[in-house]
C-alpha positions in Angstrom: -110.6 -89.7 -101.6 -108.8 -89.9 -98.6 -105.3 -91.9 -98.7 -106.5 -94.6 -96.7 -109.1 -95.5 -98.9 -106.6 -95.3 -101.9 -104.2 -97.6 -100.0 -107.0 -100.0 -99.5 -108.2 -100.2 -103.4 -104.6 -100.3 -104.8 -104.1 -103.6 -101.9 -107.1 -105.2 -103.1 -106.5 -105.2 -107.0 -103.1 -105.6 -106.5 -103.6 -109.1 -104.6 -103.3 -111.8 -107.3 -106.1 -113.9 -108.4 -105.0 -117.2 -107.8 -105.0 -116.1 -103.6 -108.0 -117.4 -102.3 -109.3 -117.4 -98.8 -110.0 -120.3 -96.8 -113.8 -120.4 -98.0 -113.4 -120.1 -101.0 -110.9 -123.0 -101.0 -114.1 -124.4 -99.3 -116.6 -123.4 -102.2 -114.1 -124.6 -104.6 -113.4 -128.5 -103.9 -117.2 -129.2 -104.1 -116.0 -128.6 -107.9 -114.4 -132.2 -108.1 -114.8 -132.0 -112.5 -115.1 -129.9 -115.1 -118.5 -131.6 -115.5 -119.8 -130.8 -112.2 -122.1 -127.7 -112.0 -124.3 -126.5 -109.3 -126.4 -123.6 -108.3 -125.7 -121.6 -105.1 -128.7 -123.2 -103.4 -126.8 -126.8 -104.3 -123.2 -125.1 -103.2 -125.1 -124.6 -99.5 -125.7 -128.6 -99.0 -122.5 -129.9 -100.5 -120.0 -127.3 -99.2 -122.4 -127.5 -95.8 -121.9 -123.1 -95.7 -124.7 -121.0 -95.2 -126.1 -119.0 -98.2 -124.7 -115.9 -96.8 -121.2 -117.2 -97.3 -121.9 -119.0 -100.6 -123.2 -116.0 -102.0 -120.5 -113.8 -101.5 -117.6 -116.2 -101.9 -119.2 -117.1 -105.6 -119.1 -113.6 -106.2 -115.2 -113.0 -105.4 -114.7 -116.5 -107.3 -116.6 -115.4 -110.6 -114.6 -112.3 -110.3 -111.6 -114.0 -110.5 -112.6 -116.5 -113.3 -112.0 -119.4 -111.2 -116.0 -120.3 -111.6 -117.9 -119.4 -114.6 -121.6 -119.4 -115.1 -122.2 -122.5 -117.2 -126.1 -122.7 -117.9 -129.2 -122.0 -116.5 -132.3 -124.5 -114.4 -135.4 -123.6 -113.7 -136.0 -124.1 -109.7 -139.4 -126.3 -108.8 -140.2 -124.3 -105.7 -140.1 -120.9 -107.3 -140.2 -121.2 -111.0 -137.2 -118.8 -111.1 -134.4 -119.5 -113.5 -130.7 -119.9 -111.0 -127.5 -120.1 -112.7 -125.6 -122.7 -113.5 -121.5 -122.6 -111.9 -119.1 -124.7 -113.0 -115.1 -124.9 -113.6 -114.5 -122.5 -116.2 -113.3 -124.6 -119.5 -110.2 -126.5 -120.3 -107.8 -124.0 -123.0 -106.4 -126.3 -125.6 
């Protein structure tokens, strides 16, 4: 692997997981409880994003534990099942 690409993965893991960029800041305060859960289809509407962002900020914040995957619903359109996100829950 050339150095460059080295430097790059060790500046990646090394940044600390409560950094988050400015969409997923975004992605985050639709989250306004720890009762509140949406799909990424919802996320699109109520953090007004495309699904192209959604998708990939959701990713990074899953990564990081700042959203977990809370349940499951069963779409009307499709009659796929789409996950559930949430706030991951409150430690006692």
């Amino acid at each position: 692997m050339r150095r460059t690409a080295t430097t790059s993965l060790e500046a990646f893991y090394g940044t600390p997981a409560q950094y988050m960029q400015d969409r997923e800041k975004q992605v985050m305060a639709a989250f306004t409880s720890h009762d509140v859960t949406y799909t990424r289809q919802q996320l699109v509407d109520v953090a007004e994003l495309p699904i192209n962002s959604i998708t990939g900020r959701v990713r990074s914040l899953l990564d990081k534990n700042a959203l977990v995957v809370r349940g499951e619903i069963k779409c009307h359109t499709t009659g796929k099942y789409r996950e559930l996100l949430g706030l991951p829950e409150k430690r006692q």
